[in-house]
C-alpha positions in Angstrom: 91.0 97.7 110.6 88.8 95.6 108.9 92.0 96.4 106.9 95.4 81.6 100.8 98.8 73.5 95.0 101.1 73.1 97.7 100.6 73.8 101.4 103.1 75.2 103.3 102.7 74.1 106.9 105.2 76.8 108.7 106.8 77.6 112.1 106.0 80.7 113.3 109.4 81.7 112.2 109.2 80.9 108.8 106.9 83.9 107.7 109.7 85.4 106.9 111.2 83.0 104.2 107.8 82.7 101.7 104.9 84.7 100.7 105.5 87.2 98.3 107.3 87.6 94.8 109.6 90.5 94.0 108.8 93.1 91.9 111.9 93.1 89.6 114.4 96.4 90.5 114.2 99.8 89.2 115.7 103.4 90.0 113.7 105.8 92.4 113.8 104.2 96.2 114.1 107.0 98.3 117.1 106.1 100.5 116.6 105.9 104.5 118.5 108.7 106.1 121.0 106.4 108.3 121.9 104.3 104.5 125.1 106.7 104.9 128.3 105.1 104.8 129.5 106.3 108.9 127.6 106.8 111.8 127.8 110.5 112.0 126.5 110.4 108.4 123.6 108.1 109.8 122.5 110.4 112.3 122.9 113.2 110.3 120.6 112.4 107.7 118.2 111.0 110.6 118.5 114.7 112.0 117.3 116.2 108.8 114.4 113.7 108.6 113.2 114.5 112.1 113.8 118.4 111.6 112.0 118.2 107.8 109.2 116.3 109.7 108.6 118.3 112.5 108.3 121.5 109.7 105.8 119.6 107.7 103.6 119.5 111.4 101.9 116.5 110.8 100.9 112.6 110.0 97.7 111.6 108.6 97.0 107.9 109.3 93.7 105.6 108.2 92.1 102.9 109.6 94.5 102.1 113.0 92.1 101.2 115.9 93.9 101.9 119.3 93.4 98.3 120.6 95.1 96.4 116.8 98.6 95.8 117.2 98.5 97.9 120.3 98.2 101.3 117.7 97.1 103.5 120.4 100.4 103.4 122.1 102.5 103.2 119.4 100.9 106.5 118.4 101.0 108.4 121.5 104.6 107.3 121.7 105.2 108.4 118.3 103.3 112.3 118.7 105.4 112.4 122.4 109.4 111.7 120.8 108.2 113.8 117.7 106.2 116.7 118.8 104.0 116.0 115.8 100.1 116.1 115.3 98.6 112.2 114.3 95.8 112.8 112.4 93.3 109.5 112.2 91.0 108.8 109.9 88.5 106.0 109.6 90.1 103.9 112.7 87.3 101.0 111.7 88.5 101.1 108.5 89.2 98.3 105.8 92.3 97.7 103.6 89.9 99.0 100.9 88.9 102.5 102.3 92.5 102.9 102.9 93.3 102.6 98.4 89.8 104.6 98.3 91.2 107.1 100.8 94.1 107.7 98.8 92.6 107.7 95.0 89.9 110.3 96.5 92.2 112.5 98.0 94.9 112.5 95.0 94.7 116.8 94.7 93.6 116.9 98.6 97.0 118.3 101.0 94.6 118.8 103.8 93.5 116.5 106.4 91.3 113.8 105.2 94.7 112.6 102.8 96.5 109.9 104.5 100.2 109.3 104.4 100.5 106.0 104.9 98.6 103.2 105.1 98.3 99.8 106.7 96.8 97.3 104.3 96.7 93.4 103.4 99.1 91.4 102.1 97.2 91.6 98.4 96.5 95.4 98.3 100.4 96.4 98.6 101.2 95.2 94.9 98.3 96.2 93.4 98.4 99.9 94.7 101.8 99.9 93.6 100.6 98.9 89.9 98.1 101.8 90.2 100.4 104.4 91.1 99.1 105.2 94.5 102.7 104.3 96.5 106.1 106.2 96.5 109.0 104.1 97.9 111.5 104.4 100.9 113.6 102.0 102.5 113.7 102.1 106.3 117.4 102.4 107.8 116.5 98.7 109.2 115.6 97.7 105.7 118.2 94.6 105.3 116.7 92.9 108.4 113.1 92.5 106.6 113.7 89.6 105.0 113.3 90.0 100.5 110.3 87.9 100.6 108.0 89.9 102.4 108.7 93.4 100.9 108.6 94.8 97.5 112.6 95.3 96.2 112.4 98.8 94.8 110.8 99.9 98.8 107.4 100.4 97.6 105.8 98.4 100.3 107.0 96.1 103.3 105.4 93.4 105.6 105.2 94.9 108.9 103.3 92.2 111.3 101.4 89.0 111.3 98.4 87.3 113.3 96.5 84.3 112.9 93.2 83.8 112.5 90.8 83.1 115.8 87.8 83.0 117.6 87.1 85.2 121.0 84.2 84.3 122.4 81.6 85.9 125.5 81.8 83.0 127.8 78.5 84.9 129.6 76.6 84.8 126.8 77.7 81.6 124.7 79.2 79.0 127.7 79.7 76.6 124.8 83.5 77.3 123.9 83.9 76.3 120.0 87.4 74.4 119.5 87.3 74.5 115.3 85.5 75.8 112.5 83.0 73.2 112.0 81.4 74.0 115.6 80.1 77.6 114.2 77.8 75.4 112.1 75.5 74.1 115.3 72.5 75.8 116.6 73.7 76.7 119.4 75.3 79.7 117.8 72.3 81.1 115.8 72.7 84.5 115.8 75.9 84.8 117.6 78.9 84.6 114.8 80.4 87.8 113.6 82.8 88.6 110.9 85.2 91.4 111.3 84.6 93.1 107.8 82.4 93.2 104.5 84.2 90.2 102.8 84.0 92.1 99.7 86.9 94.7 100.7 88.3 93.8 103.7 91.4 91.9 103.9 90.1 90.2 107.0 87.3 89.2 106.4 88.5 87.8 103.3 91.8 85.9 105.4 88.7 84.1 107.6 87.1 82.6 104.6 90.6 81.4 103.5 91.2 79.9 106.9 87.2 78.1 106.8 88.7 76.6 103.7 91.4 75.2 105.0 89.7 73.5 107.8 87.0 72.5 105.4 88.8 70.6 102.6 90.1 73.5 100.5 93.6 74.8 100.2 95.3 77.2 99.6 95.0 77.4 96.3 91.1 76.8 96.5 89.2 78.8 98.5 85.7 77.5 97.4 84.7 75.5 100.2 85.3 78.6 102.6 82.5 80.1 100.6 80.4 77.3 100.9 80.7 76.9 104.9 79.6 80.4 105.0 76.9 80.0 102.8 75.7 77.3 105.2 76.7 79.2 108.5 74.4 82.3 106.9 71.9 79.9 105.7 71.5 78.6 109.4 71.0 81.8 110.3 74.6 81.8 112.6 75.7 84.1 111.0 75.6 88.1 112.1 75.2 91.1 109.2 77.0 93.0 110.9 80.8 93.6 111.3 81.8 92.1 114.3 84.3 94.6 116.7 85.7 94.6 120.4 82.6 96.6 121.3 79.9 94.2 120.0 81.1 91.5 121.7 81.6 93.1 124.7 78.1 93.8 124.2 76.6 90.3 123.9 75.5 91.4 120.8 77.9 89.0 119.0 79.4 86.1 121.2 81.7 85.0 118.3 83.9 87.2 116.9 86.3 85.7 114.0 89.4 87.8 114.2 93.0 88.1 114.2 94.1 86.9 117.4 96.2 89.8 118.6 92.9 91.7 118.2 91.4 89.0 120.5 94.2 88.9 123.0 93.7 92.6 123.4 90.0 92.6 123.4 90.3 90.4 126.8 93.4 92.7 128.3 90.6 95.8 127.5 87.2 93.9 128.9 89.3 93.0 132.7 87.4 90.5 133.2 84.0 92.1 132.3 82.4 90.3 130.3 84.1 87.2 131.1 85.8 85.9 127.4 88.1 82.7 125.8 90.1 83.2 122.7 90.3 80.1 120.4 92.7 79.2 118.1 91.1 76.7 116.0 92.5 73.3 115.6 92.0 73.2 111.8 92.6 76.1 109.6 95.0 77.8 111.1 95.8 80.7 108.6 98.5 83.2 109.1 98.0 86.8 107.6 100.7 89.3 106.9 99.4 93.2 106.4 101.8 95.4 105.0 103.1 99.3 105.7 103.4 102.3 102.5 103.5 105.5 101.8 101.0 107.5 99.7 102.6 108.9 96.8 100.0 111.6 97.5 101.2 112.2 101.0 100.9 115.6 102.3 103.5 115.2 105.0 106.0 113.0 103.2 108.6 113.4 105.3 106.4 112.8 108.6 105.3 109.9 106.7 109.1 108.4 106.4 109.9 109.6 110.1 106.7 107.3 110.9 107.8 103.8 109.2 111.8 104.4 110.7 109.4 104.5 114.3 107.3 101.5 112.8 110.6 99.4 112.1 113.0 100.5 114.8 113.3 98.0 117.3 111.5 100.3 119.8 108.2 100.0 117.2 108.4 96.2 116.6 108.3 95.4 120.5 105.2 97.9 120.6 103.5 95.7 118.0 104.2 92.5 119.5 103.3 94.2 122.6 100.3 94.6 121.4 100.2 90.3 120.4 101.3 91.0 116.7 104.4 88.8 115.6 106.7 91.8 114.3 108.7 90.9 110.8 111.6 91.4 112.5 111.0 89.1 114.6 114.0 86.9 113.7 116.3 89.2 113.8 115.3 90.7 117.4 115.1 87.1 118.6 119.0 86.7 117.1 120.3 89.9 118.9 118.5 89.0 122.8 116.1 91.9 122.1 113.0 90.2 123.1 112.1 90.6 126.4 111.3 87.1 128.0 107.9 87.9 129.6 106.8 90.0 126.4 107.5 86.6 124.4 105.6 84.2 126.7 102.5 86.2 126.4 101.6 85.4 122.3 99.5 82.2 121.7 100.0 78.6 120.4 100.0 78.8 116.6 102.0 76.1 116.0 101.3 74.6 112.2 100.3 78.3 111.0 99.8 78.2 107.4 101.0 81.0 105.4 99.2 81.8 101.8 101.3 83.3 99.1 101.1 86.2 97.2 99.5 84.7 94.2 97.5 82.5 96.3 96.4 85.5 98.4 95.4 87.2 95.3 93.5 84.1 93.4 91.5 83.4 96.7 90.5 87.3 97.5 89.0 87.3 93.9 86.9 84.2 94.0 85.6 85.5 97.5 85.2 89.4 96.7 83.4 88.0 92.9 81.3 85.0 94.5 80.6 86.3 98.1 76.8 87.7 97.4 75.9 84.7 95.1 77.1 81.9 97.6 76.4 83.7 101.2 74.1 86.2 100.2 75.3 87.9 103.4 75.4 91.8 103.3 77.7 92.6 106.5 77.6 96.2 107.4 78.9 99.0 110.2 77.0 98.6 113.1 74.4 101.6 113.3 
């Protein structure tokens, strides 16, 4: 997926106590089947979900590459314990052709329709404004903490990663520690961003992050446009958007992205080609994405049966499985439910900044606006 003055400097535990500002409370949350008052009522309603699920076929997802968050198991896992077809659309897809996806596909039941989405932290309110999300509140709902999901259910923070380098150690031997070491020759030709800054929430989190570590905050996300406008000047920088594949490749030997993305790229090379995954000592920027359901969604019920997967604890150790800090993560960490090897195995991020909403939002449009007048960079799909 291709799907930020104060400055907050954060444990990694504290995602879950800042970030985002509650839409104020209205009628029409779908309840989650096990909001029933007893157990049997619980399973009950969960029984009719699964059975009203499994009649409607299907899921139709957009923009989940196999190797982010560890998707490809979580899906597999998902079609196996349902019976269901996954559709996938556009698996190198961007927060933004996920909203496109749904607004072109408003009349369309068939199978280019997604259900659900994965988006930044910025496109879940908005979409919501625009009428393009239904609400339901997962039957693990309470243990999301308030500040990262919308209160009437119309969206909810699902993971988070931090911003990082992985580099191909055959191709570029010189190992870049912070931001400011993208600028030297040495890497002319060799950085690559993982999206079109213009739509994708990625792409538009690294610029955030290059702020940071260049004397910007995180209400000021100007000078992350100016280092790119030098790294592109010095010709460092790639126009093209950077993916497991290309740097595998050689074809990029820096890739800026999430590190769970980076951690998985090395687990998927074994060794070949050999790789180091940075994170930077400045700029550490934390990004949360966000789950919802298309209030299009052809399979609505497949849809809900999908985030009660997603936020069970089963879904949340896939994700952090796959080197994504789940937002349950407190509460798993308060019930013993982390498994001690799967813990040890995520990075460093200590002093992780976390952007709020409003910052989010006042930094992607001064970046999506100002990206072609300051960079000039026009980063496309690889042919």
């Amino acid at each position: 997926m291709l799907k930020k003055s104060r400055q907050y400097v954060l444990t990694v535990t504290s995602l879950l106590v800042i970030a985002v500002m509650l839409a104020a409370c209205a009628s029409g949350t779908t309840a989650a089947p096990s909001a029933a008052p007893t157990q049997a009522g619980a399973a009950s309603g969960m029984d009719k979900l699964v059975a009203d699920a499994k009649a409607e076929g299907a899921l139709t997802v957009i923009a989940l590459p196999h190797d982010w968050c560890n998707y490809g198991e979580i899906i597999a896992n998902f079609k196996s314990k349902y019976g269901l077809t996954v559709n996938e659309l556009n698996p190198d897809g961007s927060s933004g052709d996920e909203i496109e996806a749904i607004k072109a596909n408003k009349d369309n039941k068939g199978p280019q329709a997604p259900d659900v989405i994965d988006v930044g932290l910025s496109f879940g309110p908005q979409s919501k404004a625009d009428g393009l999300l239904q609400p339901y509140k997962v039957s693990t709902w309470d243990s999301i903490a308030a500040d990262v999901k919308d209160a009437e259910g119309y969206w909810y923070g699902d993971y988070y990663g931090v911003m990082a380098f992985i580099v191909n150690t055959d191709v570029q031997p010189k190992i870049p520690q912070d931001w400011g070491d993208l600028l030297a020759a040495d890497y002319k030709g060799q950085v690559g961003l993982s999206g079109d800054p213009r739509v994708s929430g990625q792409a538009i989190n690294s610029v955030q992050a290059a702020a940071l570590a260049n004397g910007g905050t995180l209400d000021n996300a100007q000078a992350g446009l100016d280092y790119f406008g030098k790294m592109n000047k010095a010709g460092n920088l790639v126009p093209l958007i950077a993916n497991n594949a290309l740097v595998a490749k050689g074809e990029i030997a820096v890739r800026i992205t999430w590190d769970y993305n980076a951690m998985a790229a090395v687990d998927s090379y074994k060794g070949n080609p050999k790789t180091s995954v940075i994170i930077p000592k400045t700029g550490r920027f934390a990004g949360v994405y966000l789950q919802a359901i298309s209030a299009y969604a052809p399979h609505p019920n497949a849809a809900k049966l999908w985030m009660e997967y997603l936020y069970s604890d089963e879904g949340q150790l896939l994700w952090m499985k796959g080197y994504c800090h789940p937002i349950r993560e407190t509460d798993l960490k308060s019930r013993n439910a982390i498994p001690a090897d799967l813990a040890a195995k995520l990075p460093d991020v200590s002093g992780v900044v976390f952007p709020t909403l409003a910052q989010n939002n006042a930094a992607s449009t001064l970046i999506t606006k100002n990206w072609d007048s300051i960079v000039g960079a026009d980063i496309k799909k690889a042919p």
